[in-house]
Backbone bond lengths (Angstrom), bond angles and torsions (degrees), N, CA, C in turn:
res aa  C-N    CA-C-N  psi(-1)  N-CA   C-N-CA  omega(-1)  CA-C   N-CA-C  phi
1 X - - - 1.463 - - 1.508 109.37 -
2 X 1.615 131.21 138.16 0.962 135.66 -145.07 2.193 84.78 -91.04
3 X 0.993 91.55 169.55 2.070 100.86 174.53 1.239 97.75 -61.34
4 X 1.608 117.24 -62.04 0.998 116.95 -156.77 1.929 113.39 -63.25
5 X 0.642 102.00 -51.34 2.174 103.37 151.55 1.437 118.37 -30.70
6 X 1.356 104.07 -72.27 1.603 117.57 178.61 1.482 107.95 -36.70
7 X 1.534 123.83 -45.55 1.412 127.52 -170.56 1.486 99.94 -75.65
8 X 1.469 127.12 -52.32 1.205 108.41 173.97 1.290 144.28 -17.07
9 X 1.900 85.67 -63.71 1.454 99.46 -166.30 1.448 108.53 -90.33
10 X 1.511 134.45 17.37 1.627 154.52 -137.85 1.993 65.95 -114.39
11 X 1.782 96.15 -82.30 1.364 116.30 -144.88 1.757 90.20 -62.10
12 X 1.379 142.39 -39.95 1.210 129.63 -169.51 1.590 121.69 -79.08
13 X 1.713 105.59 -23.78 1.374 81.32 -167.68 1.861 89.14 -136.44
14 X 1.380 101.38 19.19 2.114 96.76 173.60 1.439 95.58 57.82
15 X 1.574 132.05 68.75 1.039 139.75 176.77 1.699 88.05 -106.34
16 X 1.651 110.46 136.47 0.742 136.79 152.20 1.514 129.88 -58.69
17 X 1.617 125.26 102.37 1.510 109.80 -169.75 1.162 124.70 -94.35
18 X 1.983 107.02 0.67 1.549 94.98 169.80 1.900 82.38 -167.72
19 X 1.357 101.94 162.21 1.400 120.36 -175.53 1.740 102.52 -67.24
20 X 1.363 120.71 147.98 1.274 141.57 -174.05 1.441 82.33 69.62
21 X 1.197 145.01 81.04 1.389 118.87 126.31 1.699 91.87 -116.98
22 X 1.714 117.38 160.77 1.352 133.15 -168.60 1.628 95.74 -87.98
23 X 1.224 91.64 167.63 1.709 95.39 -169.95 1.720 117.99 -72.65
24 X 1.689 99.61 148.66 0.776 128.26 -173.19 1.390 107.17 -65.87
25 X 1.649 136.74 127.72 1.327 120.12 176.23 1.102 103.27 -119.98
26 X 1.404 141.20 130.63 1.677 130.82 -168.33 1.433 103.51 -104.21
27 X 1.104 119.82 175.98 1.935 111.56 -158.51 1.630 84.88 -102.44
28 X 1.084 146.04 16.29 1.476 139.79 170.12 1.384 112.90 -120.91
29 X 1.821 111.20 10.84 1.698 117.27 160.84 1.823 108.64 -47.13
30 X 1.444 106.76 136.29 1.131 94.45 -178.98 1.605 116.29 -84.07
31 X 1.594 107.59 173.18 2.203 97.18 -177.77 1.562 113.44 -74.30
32 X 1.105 106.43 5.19 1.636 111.46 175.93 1.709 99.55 -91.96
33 X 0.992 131.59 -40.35 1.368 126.43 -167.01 1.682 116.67 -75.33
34 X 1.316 120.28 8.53 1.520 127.14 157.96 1.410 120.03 -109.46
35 X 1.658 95.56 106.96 2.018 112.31 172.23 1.653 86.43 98.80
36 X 1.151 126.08 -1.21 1.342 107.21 -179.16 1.587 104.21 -133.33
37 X 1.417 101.84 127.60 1.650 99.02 176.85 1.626 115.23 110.33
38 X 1.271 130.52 174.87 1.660 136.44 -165.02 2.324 89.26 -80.16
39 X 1.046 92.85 134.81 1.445 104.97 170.38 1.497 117.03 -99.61
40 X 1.437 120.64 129.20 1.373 126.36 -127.93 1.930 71.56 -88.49
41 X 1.609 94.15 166.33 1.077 107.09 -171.97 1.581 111.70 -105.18
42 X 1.182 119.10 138.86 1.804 124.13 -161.00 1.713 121.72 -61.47
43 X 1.149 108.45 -23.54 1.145 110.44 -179.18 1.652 120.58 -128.30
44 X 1.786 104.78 -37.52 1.165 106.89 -173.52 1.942 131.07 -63.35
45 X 0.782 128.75 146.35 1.929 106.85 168.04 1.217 105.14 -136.05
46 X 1.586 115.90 147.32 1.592 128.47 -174.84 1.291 103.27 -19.10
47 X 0.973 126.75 -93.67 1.591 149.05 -165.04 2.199 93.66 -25.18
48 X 1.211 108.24 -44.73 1.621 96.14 -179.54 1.743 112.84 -69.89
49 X 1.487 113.97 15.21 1.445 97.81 -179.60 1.588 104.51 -95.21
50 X 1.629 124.82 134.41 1.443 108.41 179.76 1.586 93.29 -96.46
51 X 1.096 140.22 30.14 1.430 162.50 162.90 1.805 96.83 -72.46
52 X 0.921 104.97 -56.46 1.593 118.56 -174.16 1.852 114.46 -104.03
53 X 1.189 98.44 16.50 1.096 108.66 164.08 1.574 115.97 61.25
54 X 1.444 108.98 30.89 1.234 131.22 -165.86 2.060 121.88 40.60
55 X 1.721 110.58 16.85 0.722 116.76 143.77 1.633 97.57 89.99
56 X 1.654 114.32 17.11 1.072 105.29 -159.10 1.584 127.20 -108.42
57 X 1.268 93.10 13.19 1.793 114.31 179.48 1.659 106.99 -122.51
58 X 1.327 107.34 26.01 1.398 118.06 171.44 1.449 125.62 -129.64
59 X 1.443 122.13 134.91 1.694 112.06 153.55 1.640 117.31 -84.78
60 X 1.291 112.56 177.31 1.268 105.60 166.51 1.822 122.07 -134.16
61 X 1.178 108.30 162.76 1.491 102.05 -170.77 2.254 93.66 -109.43
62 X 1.522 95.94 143.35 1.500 81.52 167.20 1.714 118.82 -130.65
63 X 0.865 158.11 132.18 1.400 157.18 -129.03 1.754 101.29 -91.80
64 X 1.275 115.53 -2.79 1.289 117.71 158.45 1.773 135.80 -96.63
65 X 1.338 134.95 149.31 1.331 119.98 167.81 1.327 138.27 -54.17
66 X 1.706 95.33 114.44 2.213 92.42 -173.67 1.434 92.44 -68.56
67 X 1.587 98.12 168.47 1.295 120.76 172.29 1.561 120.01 -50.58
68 X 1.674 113.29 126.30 1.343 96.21 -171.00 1.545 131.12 85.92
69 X 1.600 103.37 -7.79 1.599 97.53 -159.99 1.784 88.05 -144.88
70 X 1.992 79.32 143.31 1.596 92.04 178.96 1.386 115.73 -77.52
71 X 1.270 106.02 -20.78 1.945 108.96 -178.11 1.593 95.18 -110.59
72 X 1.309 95.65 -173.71 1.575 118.21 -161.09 1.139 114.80 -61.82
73 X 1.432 114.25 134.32 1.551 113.28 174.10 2.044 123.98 -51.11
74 X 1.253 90.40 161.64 1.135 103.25 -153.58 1.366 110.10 -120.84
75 X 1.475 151.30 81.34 1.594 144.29 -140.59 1.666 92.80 -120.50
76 X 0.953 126.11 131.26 1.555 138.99 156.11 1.475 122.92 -126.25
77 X 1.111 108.35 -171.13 1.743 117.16 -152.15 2.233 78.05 -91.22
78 X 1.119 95.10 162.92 1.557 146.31 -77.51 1.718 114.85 -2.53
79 X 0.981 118.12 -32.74 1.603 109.69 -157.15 1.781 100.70 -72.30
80 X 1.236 112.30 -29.34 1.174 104.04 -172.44 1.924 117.69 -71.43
81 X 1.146 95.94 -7.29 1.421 111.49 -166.63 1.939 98.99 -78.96
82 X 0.847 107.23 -23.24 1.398 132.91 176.73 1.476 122.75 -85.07
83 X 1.469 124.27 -36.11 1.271 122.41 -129.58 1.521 97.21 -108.90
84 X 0.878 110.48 160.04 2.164 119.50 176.73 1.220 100.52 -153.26
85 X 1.780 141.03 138.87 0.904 135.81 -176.63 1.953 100.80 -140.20
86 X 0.809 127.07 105.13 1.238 118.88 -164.49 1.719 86.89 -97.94
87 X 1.191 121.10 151.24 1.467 138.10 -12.13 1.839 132.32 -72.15
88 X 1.847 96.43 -9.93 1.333 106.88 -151.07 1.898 93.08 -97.74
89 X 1.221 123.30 -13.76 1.745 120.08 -173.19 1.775 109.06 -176.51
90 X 1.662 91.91 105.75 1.600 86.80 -167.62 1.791 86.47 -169.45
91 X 1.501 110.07 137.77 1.345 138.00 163.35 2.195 100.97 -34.41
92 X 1.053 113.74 123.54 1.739 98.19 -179.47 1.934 101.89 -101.43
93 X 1.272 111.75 -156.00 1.226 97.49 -132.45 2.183 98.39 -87.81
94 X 1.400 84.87 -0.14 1.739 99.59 -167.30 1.964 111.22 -67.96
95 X 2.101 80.17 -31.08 1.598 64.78 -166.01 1.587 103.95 111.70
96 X 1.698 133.92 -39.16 1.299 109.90 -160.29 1.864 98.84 -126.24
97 X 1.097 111.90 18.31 1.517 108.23 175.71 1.441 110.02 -156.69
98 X 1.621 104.60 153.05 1.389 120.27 162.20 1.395 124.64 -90.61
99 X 1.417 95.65 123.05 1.798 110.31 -177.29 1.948 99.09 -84.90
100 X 1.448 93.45 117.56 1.723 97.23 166.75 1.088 107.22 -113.00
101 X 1.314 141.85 143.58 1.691 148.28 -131.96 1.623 82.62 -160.99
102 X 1.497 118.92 120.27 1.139 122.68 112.75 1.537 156.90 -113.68
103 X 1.363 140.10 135.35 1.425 115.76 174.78 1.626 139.73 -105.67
104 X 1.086 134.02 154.47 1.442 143.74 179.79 1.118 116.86 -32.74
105 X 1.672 117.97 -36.43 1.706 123.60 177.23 1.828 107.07 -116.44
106 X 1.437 101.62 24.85 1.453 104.49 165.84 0.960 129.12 -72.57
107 X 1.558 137.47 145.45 1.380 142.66 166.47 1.683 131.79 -16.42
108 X 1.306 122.80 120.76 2.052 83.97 -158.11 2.196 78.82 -109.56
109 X 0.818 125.67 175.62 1.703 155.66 -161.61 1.451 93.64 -76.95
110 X 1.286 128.53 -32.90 1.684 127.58 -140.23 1.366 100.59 164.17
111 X 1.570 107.83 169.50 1.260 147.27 170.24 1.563 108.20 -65.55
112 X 0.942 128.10 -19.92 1.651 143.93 -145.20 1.678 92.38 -134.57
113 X 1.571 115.53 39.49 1.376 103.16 167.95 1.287 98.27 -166.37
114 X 1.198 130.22 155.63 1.219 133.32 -175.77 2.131 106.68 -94.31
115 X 1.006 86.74 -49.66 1.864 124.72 -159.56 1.870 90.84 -90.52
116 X 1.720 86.21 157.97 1.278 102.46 -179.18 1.808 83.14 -124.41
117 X 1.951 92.30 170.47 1.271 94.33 -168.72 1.629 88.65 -147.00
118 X 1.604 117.27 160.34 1.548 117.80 137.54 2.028 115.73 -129.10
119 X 1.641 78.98 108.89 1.912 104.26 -155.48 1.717 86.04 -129.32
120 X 1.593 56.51 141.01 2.016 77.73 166.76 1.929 89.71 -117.83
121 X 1.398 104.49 143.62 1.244 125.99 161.30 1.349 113.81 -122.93
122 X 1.242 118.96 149.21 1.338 145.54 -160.62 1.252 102.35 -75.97
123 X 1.965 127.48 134.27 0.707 114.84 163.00 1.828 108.54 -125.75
124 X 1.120 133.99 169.67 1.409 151.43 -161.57 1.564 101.72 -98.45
125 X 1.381 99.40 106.15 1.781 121.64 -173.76 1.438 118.38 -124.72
126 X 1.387 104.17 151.46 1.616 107.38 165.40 1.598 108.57 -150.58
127 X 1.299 86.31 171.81 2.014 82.90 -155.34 2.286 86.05 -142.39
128 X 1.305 79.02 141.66 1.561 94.78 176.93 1.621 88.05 -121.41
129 X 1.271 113.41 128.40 1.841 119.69 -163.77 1.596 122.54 39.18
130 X 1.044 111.21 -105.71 1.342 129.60 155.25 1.407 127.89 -81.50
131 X 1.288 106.65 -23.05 1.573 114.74 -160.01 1.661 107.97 -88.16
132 X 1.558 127.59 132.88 1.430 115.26 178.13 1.741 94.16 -102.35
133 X 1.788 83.21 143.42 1.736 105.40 -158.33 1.597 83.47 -110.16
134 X 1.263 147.79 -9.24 0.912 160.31 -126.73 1.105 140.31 -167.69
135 X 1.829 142.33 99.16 0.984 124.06 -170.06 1.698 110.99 -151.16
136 X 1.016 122.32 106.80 1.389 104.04 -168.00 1.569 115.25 -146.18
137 X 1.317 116.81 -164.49 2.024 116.38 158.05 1.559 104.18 -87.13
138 X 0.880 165.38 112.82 1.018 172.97 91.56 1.823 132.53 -64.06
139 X 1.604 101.00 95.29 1.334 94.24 -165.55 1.461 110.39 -94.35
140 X 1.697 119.12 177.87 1.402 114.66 -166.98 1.901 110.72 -113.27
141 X 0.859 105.18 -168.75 1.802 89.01 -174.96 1.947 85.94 -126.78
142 X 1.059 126.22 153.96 1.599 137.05 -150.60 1.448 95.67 -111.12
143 X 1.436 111.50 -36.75 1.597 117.29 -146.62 1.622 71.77 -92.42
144 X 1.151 145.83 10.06 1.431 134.57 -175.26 1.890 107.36 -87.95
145 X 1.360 110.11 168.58 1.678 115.52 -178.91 1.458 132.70 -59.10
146 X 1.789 87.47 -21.35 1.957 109.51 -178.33 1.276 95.86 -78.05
147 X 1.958 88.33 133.64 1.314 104.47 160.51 1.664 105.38 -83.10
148 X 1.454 106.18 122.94 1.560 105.33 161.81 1.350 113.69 -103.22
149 X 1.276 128.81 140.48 1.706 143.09 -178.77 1.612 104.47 -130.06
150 X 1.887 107.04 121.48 1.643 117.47 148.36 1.366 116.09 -99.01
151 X 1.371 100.08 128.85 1.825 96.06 175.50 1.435 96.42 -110.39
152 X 1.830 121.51 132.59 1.036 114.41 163.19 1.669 119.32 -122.91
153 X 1.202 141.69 132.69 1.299 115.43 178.69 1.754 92.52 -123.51
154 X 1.410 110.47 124.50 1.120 113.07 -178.87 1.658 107.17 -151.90
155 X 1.421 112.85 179.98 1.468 119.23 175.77 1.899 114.45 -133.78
156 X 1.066 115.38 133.98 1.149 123.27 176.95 1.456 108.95 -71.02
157 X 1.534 134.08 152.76 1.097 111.79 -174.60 1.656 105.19 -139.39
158 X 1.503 110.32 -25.02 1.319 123.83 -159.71 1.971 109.81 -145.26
159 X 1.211 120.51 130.21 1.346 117.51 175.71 1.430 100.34 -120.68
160 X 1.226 120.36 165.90 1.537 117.54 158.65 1.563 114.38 -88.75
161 X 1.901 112.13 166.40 1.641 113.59 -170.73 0.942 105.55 -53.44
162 X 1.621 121.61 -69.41 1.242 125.76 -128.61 1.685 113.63 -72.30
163 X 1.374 91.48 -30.64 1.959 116.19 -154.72 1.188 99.34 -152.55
164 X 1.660 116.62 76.53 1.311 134.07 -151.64 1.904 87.91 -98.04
165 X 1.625 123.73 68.92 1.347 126.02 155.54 1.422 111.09 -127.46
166 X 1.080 94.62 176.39 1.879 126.86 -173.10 1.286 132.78 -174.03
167 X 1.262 110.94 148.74 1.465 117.62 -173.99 1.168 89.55 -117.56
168 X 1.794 105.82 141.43 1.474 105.62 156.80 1.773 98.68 -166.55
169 X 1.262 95.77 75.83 1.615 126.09 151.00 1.496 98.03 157.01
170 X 2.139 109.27 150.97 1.279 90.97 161.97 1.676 75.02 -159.23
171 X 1.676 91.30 -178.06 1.460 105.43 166.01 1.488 109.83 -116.35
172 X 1.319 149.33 144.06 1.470 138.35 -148.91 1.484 82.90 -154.09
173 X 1.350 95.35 125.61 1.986 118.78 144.35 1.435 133.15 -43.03
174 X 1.043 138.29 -146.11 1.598 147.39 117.26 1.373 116.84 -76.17
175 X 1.210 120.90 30.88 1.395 113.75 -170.79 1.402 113.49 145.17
176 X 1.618 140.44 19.64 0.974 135.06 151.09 1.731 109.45 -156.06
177 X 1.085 96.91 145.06 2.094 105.16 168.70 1.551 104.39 -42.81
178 X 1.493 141.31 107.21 1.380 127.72 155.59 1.454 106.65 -54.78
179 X 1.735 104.12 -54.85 1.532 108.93 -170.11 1.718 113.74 -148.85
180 X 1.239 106.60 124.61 1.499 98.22 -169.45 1.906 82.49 -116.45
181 X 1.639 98.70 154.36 1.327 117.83 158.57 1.914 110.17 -98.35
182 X 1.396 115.72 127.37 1.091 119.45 -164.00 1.414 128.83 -154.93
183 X 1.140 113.10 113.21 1.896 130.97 -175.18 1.472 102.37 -82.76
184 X 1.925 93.84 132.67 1.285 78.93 167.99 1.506 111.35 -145.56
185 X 1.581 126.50 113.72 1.537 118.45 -140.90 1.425 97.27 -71.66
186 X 1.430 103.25 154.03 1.616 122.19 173.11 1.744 113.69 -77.03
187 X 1.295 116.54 6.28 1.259 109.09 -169.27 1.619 107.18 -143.12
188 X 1.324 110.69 56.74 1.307 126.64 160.62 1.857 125.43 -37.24
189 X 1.521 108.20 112.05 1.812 105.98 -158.94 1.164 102.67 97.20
190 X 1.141 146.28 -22.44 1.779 137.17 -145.12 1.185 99.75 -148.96
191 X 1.221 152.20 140.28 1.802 176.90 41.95 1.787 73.27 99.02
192 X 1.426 142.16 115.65 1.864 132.60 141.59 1.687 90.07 -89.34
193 X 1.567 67.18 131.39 1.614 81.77 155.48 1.613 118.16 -140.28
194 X 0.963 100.75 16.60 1.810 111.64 154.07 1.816 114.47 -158.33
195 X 0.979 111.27 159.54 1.504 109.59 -168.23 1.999 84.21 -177.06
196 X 1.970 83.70 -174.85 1.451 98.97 -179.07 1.519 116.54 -80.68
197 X 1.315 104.50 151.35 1.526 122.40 145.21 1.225 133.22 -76.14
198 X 0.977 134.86 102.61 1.800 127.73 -173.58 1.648 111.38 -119.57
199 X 0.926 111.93 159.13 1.829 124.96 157.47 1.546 106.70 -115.64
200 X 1.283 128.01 118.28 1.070 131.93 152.00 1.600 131.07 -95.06
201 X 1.333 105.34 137.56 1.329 119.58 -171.98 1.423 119.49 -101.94
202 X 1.598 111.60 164.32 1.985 116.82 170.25 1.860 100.98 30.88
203 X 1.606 112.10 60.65 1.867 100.19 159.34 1.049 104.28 82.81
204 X 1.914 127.77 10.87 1.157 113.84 -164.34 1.330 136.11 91.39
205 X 1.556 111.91 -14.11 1.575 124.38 -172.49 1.724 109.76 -56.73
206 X 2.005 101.25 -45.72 1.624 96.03 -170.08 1.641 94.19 -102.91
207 X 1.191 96.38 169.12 2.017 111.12 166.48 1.567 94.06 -147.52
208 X 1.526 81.50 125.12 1.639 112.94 160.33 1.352 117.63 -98.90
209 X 1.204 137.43 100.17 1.870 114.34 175.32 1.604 102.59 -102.70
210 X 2.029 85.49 143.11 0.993 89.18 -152.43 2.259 103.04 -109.43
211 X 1.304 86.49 2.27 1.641 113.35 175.12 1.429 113.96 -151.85
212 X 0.582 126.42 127.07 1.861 140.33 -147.34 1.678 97.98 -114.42
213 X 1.339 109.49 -37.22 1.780 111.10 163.06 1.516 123.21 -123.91
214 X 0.852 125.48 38.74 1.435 130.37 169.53 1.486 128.64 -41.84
215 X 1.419 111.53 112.12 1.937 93.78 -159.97 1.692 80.79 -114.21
216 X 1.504 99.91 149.84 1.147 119.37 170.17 1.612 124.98 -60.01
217 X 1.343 94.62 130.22 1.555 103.87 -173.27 1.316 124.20 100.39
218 X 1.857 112.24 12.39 1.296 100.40 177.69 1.285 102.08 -130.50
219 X 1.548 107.83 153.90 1.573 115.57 -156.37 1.260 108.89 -76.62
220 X 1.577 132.45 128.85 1.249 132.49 149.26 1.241 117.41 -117.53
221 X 1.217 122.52 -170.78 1.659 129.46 -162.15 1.884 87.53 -142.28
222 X 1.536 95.65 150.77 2.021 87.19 169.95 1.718 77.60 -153.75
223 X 1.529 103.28 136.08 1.767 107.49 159.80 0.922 106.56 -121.93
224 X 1.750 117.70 140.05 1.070 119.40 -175.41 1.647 99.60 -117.90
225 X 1.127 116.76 146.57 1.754 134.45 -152.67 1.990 92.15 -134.73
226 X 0.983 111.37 102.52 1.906 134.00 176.93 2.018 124.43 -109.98
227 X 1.164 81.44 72.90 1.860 79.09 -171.82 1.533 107.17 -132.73
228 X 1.499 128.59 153.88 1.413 123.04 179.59 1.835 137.91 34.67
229 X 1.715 97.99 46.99 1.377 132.44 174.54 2.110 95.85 71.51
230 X 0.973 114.65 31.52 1.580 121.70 -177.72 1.636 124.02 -131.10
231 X 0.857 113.04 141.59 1.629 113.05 -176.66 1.839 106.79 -116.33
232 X 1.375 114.51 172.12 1.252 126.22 -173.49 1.165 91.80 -155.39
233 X 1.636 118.65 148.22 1.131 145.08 156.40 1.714 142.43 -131.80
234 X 1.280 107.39 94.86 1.752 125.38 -167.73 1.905 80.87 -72.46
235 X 1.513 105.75 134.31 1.342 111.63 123.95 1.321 148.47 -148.93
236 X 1.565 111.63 137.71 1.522 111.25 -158.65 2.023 102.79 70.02
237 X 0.784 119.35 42.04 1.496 139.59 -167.73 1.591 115.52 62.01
238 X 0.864 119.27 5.54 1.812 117.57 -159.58 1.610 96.68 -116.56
239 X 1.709 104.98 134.01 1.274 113.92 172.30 1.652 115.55 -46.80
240 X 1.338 139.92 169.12 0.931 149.53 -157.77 1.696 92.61 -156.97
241 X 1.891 98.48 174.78 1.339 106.80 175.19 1.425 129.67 -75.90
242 X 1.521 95.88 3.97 1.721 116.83 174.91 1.092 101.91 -75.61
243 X 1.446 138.09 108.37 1.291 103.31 176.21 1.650 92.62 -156.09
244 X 1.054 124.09 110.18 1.948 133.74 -131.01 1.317 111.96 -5.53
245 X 1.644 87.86 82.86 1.755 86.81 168.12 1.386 103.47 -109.35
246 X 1.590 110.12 150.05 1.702 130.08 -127.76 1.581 78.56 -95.64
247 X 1.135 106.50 140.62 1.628 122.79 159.07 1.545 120.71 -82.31
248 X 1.398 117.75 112.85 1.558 111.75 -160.88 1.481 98.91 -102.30
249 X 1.191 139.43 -36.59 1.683 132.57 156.59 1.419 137.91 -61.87
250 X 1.141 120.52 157.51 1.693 116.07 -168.23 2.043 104.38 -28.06
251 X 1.541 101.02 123.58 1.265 94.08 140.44 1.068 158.80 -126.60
252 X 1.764 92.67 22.42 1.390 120.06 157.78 1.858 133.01 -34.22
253 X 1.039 124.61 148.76 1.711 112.92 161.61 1.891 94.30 62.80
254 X 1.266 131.41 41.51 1.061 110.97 164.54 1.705 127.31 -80.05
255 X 1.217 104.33 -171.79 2.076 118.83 174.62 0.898 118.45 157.86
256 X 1.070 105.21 148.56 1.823 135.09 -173.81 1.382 123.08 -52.84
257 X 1.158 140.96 130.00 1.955 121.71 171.69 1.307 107.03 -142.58
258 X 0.982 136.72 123.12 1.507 152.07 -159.38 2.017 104.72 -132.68
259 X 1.020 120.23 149.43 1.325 150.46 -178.87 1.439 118.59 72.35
260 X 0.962 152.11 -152.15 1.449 152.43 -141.48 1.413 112.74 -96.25
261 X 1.638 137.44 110.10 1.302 148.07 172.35 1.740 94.53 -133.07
262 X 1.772 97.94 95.89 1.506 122.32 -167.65 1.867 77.58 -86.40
263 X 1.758 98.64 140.13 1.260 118.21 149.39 1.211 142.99 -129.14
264 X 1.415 106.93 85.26 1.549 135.57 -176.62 1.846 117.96 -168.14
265 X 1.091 90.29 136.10 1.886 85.83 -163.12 1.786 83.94 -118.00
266 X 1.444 98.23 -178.85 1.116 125.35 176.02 1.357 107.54 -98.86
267 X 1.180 132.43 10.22 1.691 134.88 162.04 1.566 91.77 -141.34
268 X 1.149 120.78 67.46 1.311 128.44 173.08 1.962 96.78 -101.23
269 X 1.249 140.54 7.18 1.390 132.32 170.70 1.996 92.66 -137.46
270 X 1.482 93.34 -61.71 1.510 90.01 -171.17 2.225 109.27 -60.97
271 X 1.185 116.98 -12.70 1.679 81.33 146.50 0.979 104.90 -153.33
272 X 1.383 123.89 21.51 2.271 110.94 171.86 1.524 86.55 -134.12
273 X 0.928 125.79 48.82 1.953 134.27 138.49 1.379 93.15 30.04
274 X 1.680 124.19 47.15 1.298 83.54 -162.52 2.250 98.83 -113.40
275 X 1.402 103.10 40.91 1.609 100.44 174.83 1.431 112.96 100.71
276 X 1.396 118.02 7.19 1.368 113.43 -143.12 1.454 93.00 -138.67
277 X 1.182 136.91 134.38 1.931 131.89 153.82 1.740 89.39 -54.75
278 X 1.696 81.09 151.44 1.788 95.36 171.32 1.959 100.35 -77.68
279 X 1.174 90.96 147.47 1.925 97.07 -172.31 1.761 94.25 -78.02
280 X 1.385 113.48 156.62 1.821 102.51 147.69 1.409 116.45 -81.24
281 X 1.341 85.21 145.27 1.625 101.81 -175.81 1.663 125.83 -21.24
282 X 1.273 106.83 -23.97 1.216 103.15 -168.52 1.245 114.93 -128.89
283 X 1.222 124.19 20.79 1.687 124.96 154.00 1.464 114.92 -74.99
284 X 1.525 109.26 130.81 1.360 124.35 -176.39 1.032 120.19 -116.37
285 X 1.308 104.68 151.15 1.826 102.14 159.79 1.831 117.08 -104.83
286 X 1.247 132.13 153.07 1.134 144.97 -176.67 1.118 127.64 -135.50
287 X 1.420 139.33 156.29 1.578 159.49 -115.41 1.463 109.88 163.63
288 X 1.449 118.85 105.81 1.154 124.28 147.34 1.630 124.62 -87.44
289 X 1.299 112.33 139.16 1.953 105.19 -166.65 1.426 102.53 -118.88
290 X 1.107 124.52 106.27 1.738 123.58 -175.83 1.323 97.51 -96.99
291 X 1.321 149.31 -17.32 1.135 143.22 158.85 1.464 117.99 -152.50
292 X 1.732 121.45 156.42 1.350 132.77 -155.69 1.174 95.74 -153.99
293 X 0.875 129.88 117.78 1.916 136.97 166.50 1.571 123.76 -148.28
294 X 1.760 96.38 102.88 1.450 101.88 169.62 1.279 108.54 -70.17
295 X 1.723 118.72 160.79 1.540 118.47 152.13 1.810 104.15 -164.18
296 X 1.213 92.50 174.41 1.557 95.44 177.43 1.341 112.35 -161.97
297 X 1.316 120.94 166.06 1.733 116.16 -154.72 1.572 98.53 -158.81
């Protein structure tokens, strides 16, 4: 890659250009993210966890503006294999997890979203040895014979005040949530620090909860099991009330999305009426990911 590239993507996305350098702080860190929260780690970046499968059958979305672009940046393989962006997606200070950061006045993907996110979505790969020959959008159809399996074991860490929810896993259409994993704090206006666990189904239509007190910051695992228009849901290894329930909307063009899609904006009353005070800009929600594993059979 020529210098003049390298600086680009240095100045756009706090890419790390070589191991041991200290963290990257980008001038749109929010004022909550100093003394408070996982401290990014000095050398390591997402992409070095083989926990996460070195990150390499995924793009990622980041809650800030890519270069050039009115909606949210946009990181893919090679650069992402590289990249650490502290505050919103970066190795923390332990060494064994990825911190995904989102905020209330973050960047949102599109017109077709309320919320900003920092998500990796799945992308469609193939590999000759080691080597990927292959990398693209390519989605899968659900109602098909493959068993597909996400394993995630992670911990929630952070909600915002006002509209203390979050997503952090789903399965996505061309155009609607099949299945999002989703917290939603009991203490709306006020600091939650425990609330529900749910699985939502078909766009949101059904809710399963799958922890009824879930306090923030403690580690669980959820697998989700996708084969013959039906879903399954393990959590913390134990069946749940998911247990092949039928997908009634397209399940064509599906994929995977894992880490933080915060839901609460900062015009969450003043323009989507939606029950909620607008948050300040800079309350987030957060996701640490200690492990990620696609597979299929």
């Amino acid at each position: 890659m020529k210098a003049g590239w390298m600086a680009i993507l240095v100045a756009a996305f706090g890419l790390a250009a070589c191991a041991g350098r200290g963290p990257v702080v980008a001038p749109d860190g929010l004022s909550r993210s100093a003394g408070e929260g996982p401290v990014e780690h000095a050398s390591l970046r997402p992409a070095d966890l083989a926990a996460l499968g070195k990150l390499r059958d995924w793009k990622l979305h980041l809650p800030v503006a890519g270069p050039g672009r009115e909606w949210a940046a946009e990181v893919t393989q090679p650069v992402l294999a590289n990249l650490h962006r502290f505050p919103w997606f970066f190795v923390d200070s332990a060494g064994d997890g990825v911190v995904f950061r989102a905020n209330a006045g973050g960047v949102r993907t599109s017109n077709n979203t309320r919320f900003a996110r920092s998500e990796l979505l799945e992308m469609s790969t193939e590999y000759v040895g080691d080597k990927q020959v292959r990398y693209e959008r390519k989605g899968w159809d659900l109602a098909d014979q493959v068993e597909r399996r996400m394993f995630l074991r992670q911990k929630i860490t952070a909600v915002p005040l006002q509209k203390p929810q979050v997503v952090v896993g789903q399965i996505h259409n061309a155009k609607d949530d099949v299945l999002m994993v989703k917290f939603e704090g009991d203490s709306p206006g006020q600091r939650s620090n425990t609330g529900v666990l749910q699985i939502r189904l078909n766009n949101a239509k059904v809710t399963h909860v799958i922890d009824p007190a879930y306090v923030l910051g403690t580690v669980f695992s959820v697998e989700i099991i996708a084969r013959a228009g039906k879903i399954s849901v393990l959590y913390n290894g134990q069946p749940t009330v998911v247990k092949e329930a039928p997908v009634t909307i397209d399940t064509r063009n599906c994929y995977w999305k894992a880490g933080m899609y915060v839901q609460s904006s900062n015009r969450n009353s003043s323009t989507y009426k939606n029950g909620f005070a607008d948050e300040q800009a800079d309350e987030y929600g957060e996701v640490k990911v200690y492990e990620l594993r696609l597979s299929r059979s």
